[in-house]
Backbone as JSON Lines, residues from 0, in Angstrom:
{"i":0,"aa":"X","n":[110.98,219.18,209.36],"ca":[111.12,219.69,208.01],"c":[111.8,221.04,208.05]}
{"i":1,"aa":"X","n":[112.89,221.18,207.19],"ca":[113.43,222.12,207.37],"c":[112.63,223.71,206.99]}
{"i":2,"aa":"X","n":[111.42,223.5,206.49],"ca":[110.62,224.68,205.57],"c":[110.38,225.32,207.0]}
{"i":3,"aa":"X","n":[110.04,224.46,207.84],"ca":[109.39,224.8,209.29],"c":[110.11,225.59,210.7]}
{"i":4,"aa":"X","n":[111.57,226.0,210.19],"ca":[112.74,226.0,210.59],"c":[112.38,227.52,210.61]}
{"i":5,"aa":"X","n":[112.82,228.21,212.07],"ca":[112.9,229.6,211.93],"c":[114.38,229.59,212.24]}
{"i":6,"aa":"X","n":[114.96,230.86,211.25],"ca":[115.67,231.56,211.67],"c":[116.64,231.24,213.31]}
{"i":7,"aa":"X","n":[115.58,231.83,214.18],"ca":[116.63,231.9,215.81],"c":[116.52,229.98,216.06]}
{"i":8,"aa":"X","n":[116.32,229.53,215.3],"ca":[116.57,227.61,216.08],"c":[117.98,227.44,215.67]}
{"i":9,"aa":"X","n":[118.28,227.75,214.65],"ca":[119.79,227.42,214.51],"c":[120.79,227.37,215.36]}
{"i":10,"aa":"X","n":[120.65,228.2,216.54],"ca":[121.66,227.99,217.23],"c":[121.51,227.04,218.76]}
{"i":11,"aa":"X","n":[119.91,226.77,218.64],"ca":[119.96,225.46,219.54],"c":[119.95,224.58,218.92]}
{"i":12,"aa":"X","n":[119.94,224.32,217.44],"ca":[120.15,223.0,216.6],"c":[122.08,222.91,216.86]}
{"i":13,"aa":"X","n":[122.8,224.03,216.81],"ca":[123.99,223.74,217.19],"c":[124.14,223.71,218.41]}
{"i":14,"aa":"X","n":[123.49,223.9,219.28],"ca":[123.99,223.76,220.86],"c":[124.06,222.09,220.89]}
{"i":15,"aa":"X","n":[122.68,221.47,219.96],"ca":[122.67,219.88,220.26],"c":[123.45,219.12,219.7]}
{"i":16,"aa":"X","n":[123.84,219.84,218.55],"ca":[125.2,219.05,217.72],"c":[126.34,219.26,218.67]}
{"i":17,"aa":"X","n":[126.87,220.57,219.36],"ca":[127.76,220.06,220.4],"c":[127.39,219.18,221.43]}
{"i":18,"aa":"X","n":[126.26,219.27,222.18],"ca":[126.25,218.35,223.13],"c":[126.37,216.98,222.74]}
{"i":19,"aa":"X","n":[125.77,216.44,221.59],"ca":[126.14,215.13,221.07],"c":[127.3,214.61,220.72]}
{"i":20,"aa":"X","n":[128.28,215.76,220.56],"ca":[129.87,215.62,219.94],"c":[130.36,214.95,221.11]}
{"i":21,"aa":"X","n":[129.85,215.93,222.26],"ca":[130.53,215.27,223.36],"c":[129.87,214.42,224.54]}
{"i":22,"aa":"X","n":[128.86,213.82,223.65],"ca":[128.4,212.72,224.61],"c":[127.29,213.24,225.92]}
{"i":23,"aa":"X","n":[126.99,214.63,225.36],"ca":[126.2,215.41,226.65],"c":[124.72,214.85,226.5]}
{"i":24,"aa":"X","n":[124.1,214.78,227.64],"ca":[122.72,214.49,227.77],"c":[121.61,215.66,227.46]}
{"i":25,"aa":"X","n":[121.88,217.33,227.6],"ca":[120.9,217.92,227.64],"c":[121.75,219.16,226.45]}
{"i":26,"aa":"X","n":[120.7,220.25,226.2],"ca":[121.31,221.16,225.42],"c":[120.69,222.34,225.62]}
{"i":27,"aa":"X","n":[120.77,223.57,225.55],"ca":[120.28,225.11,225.93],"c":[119.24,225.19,224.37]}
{"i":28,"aa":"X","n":[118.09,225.3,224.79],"ca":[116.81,225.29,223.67],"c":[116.18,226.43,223.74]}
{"i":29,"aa":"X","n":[115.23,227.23,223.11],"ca":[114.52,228.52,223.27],"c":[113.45,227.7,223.38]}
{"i":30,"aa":"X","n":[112.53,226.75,223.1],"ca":[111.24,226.75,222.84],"c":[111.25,225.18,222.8]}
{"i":31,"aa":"X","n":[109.71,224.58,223.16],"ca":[109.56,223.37,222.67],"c":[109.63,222.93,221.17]}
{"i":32,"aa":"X","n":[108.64,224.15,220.9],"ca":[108.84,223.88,219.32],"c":[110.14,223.68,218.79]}
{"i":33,"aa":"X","n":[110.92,224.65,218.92],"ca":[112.23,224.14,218.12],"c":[112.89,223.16,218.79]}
{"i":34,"aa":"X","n":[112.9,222.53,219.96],"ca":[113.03,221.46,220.59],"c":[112.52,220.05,219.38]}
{"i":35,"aa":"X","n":[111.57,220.16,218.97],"ca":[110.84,219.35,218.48],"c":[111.46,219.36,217.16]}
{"i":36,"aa":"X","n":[112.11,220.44,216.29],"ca":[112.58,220.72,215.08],"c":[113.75,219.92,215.52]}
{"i":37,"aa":"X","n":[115.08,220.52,216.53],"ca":[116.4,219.8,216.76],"c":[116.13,218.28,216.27]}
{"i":38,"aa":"X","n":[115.18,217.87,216.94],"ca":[115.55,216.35,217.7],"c":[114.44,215.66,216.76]}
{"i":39,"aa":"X","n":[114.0,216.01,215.48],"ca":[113.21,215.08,214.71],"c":[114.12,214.49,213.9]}
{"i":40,"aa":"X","n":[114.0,213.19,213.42],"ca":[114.5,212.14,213.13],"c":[115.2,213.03,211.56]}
{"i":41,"aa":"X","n":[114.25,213.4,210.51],"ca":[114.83,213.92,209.44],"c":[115.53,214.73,209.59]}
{"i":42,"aa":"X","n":[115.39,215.79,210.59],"ca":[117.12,216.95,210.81],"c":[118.04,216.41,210.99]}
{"i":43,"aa":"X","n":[117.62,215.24,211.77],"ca":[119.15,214.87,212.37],"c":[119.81,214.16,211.72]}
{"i":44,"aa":"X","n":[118.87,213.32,210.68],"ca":[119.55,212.18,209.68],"c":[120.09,213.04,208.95]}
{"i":45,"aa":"X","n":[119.56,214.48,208.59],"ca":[120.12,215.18,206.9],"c":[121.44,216.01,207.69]}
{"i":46,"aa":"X","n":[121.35,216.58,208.96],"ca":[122.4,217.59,209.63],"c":[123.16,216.86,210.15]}
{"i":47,"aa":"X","n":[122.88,215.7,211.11],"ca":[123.9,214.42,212.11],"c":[123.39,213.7,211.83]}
{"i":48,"aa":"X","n":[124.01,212.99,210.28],"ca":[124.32,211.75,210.04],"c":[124.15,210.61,210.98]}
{"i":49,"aa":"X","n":[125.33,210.48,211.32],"ca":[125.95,209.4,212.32],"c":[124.81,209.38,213.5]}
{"i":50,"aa":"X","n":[124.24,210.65,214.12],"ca":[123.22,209.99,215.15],"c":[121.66,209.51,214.67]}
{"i":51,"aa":"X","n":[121.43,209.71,213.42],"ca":[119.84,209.27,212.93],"c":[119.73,208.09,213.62]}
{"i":52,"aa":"X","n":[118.06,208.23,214.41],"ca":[117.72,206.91,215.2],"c":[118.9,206.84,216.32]}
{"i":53,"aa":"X","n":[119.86,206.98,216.32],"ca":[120.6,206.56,217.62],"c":[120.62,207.73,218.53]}
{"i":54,"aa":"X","n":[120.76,208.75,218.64],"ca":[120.12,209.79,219.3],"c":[118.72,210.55,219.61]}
{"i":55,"aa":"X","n":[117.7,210.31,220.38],"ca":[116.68,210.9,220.15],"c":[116.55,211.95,221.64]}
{"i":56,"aa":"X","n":[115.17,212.29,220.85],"ca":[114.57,213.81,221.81],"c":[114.06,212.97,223.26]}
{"i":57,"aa":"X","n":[114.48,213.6,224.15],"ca":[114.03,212.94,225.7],"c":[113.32,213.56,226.78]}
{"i":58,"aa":"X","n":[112.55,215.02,226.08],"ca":[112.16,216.07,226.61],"c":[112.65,217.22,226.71]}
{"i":59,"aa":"X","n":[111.64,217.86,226.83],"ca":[112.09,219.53,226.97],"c":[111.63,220.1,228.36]}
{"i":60,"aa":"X","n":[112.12,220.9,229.19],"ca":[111.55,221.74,229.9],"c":[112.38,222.93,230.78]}
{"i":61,"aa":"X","n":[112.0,224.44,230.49],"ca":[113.01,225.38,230.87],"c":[113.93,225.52,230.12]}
{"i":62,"aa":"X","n":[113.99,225.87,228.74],"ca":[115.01,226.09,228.39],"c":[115.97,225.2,227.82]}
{"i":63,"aa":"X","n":[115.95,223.67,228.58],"ca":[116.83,222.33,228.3],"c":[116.13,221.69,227.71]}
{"i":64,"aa":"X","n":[116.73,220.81,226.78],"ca":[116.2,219.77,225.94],"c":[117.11,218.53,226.05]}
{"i":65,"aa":"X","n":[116.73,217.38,226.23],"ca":[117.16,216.29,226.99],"c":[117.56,215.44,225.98]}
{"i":66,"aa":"X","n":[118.49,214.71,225.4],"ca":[118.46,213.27,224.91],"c":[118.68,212.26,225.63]}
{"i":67,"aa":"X","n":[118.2,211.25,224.36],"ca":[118.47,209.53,224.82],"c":[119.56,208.94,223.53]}
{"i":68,"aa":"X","n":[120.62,208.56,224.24],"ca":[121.22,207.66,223.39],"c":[120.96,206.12,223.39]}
{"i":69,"aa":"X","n":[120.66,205.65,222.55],"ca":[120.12,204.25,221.96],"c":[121.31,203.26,222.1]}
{"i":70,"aa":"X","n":[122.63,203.75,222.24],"ca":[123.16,202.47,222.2],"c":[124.39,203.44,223.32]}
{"i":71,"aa":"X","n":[125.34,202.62,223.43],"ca":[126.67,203.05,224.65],"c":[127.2,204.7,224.02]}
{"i":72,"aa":"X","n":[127.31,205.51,224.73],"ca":[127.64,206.86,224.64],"c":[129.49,206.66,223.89]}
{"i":73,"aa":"X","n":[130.13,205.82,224.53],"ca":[131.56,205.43,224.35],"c":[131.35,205.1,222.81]}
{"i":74,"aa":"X","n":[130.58,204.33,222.17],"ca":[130.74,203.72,220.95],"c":[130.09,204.89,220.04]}
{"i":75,"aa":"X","n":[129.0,205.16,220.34],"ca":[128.24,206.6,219.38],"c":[129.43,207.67,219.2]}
{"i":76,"aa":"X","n":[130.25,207.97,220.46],"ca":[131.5,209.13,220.0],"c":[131.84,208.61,218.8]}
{"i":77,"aa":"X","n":[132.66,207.51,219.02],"ca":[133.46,206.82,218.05],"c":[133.11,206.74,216.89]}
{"i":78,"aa":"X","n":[131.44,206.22,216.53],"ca":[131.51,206.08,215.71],"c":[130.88,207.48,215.06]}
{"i":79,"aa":"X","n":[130.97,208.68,215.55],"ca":[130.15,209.96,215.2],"c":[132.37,210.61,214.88]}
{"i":80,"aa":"X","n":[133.21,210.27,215.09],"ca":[134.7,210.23,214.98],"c":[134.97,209.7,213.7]}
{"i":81,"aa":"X","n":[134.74,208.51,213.62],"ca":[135.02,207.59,212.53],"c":[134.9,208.49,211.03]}
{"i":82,"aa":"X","n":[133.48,209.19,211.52],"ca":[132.26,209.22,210.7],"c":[132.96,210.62,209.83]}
{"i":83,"aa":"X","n":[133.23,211.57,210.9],"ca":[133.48,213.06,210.47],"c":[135.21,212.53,210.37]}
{"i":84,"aa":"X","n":[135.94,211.82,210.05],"ca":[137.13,211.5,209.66],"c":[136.94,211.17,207.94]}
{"i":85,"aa":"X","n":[135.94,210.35,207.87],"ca":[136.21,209.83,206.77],"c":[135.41,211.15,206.08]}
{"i":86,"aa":"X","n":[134.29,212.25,206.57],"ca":[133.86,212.8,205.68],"c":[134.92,213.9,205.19]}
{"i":87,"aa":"X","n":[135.5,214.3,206.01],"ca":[137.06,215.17,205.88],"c":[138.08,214.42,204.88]}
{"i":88,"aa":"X","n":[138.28,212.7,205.03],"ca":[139.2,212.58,204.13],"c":[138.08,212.14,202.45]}
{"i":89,"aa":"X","n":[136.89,212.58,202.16],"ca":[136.51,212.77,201.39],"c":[136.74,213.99,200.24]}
{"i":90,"aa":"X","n":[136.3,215.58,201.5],"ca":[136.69,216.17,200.79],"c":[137.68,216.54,200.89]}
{"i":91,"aa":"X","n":[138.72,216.1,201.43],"ca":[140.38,216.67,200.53],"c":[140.6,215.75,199.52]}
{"i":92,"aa":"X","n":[140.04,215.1,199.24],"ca":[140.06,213.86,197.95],"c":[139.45,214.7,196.82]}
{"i":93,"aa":"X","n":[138.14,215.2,197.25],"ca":[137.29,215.88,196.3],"c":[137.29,217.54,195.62]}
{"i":94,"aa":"X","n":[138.11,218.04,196.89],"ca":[137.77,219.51,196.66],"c":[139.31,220.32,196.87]}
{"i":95,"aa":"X","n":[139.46,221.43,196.6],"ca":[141.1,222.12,197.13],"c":[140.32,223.0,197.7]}
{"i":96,"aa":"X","n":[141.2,223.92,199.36],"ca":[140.41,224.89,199.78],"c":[140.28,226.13,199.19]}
{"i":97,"aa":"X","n":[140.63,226.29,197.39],"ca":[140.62,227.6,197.09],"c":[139.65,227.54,195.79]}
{"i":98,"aa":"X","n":[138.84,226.36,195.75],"ca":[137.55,226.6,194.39],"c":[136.69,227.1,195.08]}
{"i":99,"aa":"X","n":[135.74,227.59,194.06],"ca":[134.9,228.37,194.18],"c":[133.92,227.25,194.63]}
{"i":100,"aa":"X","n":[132.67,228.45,195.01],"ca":[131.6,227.1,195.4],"c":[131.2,226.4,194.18]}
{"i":101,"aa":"X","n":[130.92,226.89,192.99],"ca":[130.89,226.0,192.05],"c":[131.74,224.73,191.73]}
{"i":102,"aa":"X","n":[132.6,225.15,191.72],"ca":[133.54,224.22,191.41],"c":[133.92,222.67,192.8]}
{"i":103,"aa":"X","n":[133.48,223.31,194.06],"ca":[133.16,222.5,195.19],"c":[131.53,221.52,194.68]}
{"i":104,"aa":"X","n":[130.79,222.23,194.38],"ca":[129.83,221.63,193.97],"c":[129.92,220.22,192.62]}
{"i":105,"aa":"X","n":[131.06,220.81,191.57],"ca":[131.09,219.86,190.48],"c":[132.6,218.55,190.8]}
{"i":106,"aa":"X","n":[132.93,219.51,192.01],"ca":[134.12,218.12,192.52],"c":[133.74,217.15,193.47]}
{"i":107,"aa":"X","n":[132.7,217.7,194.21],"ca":[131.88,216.55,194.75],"c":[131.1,215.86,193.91]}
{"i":108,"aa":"X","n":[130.4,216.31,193.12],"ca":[129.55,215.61,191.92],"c":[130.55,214.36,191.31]}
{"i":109,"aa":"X","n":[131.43,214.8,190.79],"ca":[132.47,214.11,190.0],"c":[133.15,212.66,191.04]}
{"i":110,"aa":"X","n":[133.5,213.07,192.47],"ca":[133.76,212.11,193.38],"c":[132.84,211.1,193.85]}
{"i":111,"aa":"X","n":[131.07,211.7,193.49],"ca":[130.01,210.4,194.13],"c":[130.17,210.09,192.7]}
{"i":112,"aa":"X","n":[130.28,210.16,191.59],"ca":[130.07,209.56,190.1],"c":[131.24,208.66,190.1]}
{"i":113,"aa":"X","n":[132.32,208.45,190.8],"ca":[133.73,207.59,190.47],"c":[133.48,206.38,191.54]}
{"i":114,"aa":"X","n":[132.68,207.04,192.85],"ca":[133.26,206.48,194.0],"c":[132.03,205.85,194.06]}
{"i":115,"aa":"X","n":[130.53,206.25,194.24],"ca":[129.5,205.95,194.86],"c":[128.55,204.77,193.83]}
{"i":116,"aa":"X","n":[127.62,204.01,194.2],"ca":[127.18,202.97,193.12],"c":[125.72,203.55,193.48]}
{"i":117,"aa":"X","n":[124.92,203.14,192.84],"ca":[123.68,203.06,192.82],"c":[122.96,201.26,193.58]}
{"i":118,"aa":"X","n":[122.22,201.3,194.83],"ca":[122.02,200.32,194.77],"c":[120.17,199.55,194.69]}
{"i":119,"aa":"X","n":[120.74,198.74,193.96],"ca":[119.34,198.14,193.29],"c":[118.46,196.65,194.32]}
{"i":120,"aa":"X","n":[119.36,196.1,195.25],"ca":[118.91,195.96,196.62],"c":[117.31,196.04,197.04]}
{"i":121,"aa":"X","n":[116.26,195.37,197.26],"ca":[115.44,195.63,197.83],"c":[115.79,196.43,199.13]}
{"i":122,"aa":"X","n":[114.97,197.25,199.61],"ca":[114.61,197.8,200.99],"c":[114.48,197.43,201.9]}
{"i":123,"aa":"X","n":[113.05,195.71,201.81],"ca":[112.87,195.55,203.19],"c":[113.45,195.29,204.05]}
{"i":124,"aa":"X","n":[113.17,196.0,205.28],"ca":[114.38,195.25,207.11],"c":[115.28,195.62,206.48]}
{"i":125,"aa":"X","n":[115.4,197.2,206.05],"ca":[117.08,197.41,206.48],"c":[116.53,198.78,206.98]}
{"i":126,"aa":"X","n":[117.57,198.62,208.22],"ca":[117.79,199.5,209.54],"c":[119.01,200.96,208.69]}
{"i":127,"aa":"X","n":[119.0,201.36,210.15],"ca":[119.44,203.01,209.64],"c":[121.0,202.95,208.98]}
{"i":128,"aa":"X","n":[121.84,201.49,209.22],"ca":[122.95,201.81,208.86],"c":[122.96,201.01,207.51]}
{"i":129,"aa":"X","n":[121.57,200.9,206.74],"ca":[121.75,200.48,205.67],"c":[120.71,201.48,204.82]}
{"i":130,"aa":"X","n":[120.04,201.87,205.31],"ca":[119.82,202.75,204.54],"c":[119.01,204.18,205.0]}
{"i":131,"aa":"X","n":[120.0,204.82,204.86],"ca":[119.99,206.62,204.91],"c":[121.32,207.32,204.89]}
{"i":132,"aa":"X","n":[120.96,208.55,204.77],"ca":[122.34,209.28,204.22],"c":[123.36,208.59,204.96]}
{"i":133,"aa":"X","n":[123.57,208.47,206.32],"ca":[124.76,208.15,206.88],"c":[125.55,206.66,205.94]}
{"i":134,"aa":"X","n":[124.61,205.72,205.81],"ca":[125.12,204.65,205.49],"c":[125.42,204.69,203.87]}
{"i":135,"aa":"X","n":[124.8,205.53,203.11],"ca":[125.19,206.19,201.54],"c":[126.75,206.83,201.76]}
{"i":136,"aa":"X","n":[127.11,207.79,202.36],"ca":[128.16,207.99,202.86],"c":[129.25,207.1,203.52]}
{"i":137,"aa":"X","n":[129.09,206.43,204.49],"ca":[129.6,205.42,204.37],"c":[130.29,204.11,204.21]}
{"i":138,"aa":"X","n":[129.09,203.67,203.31],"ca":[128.86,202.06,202.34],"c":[129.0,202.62,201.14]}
{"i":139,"aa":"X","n":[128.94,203.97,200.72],"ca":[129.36,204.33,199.01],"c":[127.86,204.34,197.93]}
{"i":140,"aa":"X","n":[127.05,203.69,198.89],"ca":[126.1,202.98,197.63],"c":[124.78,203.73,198.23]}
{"i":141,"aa":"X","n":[123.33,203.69,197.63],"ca":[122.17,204.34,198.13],"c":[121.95,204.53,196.96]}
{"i":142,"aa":"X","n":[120.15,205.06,197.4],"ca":[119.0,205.45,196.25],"c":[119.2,206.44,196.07]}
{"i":143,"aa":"X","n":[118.08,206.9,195.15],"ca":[117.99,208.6,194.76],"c":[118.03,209.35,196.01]}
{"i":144,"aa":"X","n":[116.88,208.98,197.17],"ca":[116.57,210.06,198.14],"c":[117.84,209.95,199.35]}
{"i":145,"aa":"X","n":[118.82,208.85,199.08],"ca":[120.49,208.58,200.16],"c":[121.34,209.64,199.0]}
{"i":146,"aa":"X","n":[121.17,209.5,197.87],"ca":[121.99,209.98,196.96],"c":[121.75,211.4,197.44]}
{"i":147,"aa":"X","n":[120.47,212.01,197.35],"ca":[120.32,213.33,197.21],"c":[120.8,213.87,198.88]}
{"i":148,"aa":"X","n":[120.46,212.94,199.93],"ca":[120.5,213.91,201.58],"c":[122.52,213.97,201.48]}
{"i":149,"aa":"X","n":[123.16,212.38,201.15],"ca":[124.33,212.61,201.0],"c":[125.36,213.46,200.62]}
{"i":150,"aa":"X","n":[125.1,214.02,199.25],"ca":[125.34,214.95,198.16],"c":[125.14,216.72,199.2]}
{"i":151,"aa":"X","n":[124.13,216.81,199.5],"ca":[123.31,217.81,199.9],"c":[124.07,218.11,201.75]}
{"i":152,"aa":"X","n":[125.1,216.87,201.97],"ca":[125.66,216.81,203.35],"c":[127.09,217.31,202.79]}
{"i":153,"aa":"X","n":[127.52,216.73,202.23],"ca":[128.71,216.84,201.76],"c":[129.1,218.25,201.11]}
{"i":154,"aa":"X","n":[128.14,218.93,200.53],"ca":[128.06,220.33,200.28],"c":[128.19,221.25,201.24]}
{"i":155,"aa":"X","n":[127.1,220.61,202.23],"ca":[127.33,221.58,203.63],"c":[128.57,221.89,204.44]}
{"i":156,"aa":"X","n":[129.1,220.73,204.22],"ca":[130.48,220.38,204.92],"c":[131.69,221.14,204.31]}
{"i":157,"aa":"X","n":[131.56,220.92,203.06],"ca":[132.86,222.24,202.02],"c":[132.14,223.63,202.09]}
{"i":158,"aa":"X","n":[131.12,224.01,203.05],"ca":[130.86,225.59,203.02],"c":[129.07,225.64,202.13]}
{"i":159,"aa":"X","n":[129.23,225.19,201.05],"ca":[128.45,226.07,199.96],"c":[126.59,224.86,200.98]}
{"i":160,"aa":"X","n":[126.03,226.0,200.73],"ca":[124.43,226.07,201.28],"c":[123.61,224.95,200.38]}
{"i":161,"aa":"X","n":[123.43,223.97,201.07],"ca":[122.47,222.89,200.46],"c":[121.1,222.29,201.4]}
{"i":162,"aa":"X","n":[120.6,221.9,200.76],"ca":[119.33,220.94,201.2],"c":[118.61,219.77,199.93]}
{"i":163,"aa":"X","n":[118.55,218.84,200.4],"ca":[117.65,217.75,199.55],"c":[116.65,218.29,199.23]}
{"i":164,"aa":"X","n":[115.87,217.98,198.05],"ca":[114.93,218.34,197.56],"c":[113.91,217.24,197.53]}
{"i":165,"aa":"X","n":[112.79,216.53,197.77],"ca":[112.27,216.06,197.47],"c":[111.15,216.2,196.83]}
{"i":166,"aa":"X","n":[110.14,215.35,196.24],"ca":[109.23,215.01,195.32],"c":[108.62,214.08,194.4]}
{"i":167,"aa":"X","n":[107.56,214.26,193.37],"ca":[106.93,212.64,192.87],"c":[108.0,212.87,191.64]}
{"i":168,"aa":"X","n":[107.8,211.79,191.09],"ca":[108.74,211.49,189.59],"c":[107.92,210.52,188.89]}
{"i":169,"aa":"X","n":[108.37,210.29,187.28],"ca":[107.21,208.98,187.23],"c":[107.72,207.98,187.78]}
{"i":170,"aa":"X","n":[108.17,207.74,188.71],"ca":[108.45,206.6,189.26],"c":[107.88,206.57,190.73]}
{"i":171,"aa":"X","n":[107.21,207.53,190.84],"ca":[106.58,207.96,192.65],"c":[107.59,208.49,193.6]}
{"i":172,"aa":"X","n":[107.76,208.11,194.47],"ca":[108.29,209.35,195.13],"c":[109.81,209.26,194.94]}
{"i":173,"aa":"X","n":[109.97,210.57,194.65],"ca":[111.56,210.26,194.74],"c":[111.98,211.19,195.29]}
């Protein structure tokens, strides 16, 4: 959870986003704890997309923090490539590099409202590339809580400071 997030982890949460860029097994960590922050399933789905579930935590000790890749290291590049291609040719679709953050904020808004669907789909047995931010991004389509980590990624990516919000609604959790 990001509430749980100090300050000095940030920069071993980026040491692991490089090591994953490039297919590395271990990453320079201060602490277990933030070891445990990097490599939990919700950071990585809301910060690295493309590795939710396919990258996990494989231990910590001294300083290093270890992963496991879940499927071939060759294909995870690719498809962690694919992934940050298409989110780039999003926002030059969506945004110019000289609006303000507001205006980054209401041109992404305006691009998931043309481009993205709402989908009404039951849930059960679907796996990570059907449903969570990565596959909302994607496949175009997702719930409120794909809608909101998506939206909230795509912000991050043009600069301006986001996070999903969650909570109940009358509809329970949303």
């Amino acid at each position: 959870r990001l509430d749980a997030c100090k300050e000095e982890w940030w920069d071993s949460f980026y040491n692991m986003c490089d090591a994953m860029r490039e297919g590395k097994d271990s990453f320079e960590c201060i602490n277990e704890e933030c070891y445990k922050f990097c490599t939990s399933e919700v950071i990585i789905g809301a910060y690295f997309p493309a590795a939710c579930t396919l990258v996990v935590g494989d231990g910590f000790k001294d300083g290093v923090g270890k992963l496991k890749y879940k499927m071939d290291k060759d294909k995870f590049l690719e498809r962690q490539q694919a992934f940050d291609k298409e989110i780039e040719r999003m926002l030059n679709e969506a945004i110019r590099t000289d609006y303000s953050e507001f205006e980054k904020v209401m041109g992404l808004y305006v691009y998931m409202c043309k481009y993205f669907r709402y989908d009404f789909e039951p849930l059960d047995g679907q796996g990570i590339d059907d449903f969570s931010d990565y596959a909302c991004l994607t496949k175009k389509n997702g719930i409120c809580c794909e809608f909101a980590g998506a939206f909230a990624y795509l912000l991050l990516q043009a600069g301006v400071d986001a996070t999903p919000f969650e909570g109940e609604g009358s509809a329970g959790y949303h």
